[in-house]
C-alpha positions in Angstrom: -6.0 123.5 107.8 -6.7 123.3 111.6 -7.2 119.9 113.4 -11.0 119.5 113.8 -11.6 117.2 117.3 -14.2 114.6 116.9 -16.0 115.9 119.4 -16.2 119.3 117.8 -19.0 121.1 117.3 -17.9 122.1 114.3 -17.3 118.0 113.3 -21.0 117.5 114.4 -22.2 120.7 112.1 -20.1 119.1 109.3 -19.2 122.7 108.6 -16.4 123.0 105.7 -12.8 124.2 106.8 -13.6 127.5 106.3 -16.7 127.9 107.5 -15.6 126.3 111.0 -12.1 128.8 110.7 -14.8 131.7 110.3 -17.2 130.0 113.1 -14.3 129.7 115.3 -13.7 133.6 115.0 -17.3 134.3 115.2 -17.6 132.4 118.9 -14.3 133.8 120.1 -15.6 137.2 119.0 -18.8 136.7 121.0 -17.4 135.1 124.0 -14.7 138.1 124.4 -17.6 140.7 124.8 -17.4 142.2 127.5 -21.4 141.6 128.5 -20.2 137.5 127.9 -17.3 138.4 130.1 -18.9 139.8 133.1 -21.5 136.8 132.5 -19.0 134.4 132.9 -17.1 136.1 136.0 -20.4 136.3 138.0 -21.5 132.6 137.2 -18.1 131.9 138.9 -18.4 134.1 141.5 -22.0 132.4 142.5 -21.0 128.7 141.6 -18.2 129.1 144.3 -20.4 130.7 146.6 -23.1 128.1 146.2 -20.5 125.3 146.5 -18.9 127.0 149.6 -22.7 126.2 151.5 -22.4 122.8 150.3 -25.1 122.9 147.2 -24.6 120.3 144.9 -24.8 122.3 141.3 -23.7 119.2 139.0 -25.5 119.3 135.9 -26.7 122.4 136.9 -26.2 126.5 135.0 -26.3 129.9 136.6 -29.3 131.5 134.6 -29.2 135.2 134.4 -32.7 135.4 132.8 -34.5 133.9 135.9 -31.3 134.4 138.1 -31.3 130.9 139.7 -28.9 127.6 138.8 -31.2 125.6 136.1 -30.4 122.1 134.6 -28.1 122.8 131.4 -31.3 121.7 129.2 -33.6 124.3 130.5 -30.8 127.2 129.9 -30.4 126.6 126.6 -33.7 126.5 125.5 -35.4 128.9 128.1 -37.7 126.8 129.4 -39.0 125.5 125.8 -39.7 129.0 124.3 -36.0 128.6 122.3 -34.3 131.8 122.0 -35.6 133.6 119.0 -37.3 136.4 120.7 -35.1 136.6 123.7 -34.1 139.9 124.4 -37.1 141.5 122.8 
């Protein structure tokens, strides 16, 4: 069985060893996509950019949906409509 952090978001799901071993690949599935990966590569790409002109982004999320830096709240929950029919 794999150590589970504390701080895990598996620990905070309370999500059995296997589930969080199958969650685990899930995620890392998802993340290695290459649409997550060319996400990922321009965030970094405009976060350096942005901090090269002096902007302070702490706290703050590249959003590709409105294609500005939002607060990590309002990125995750698209402004308070949740995600269920993003992409539709």
């Amino acid at each position: 069985m794999a150590y589970i952090q504390e701080n895990s978001p598996f620990r905070r799901q309370r999500l059995s060893a296997k589930a969080a071993k199958d969650k685990a690949e899930r995620d890392l599935a998802f993340a290695k996509t290459d649409e997550r990966k060319k996400k990922k590569a321009d965030n970094q790409r405009r976060r350096r950019a942005a901090l090269k002109k002096g902007k302070n982004l702490k706290g703050l999320d590249y959003d590709h949906a409105s294609k500005r830096f939002e607060s990590i709240k309002e990125n995750r929950g698209n402004g308070g409509k949740g995600t269920r029919s993003e992409g539709k």
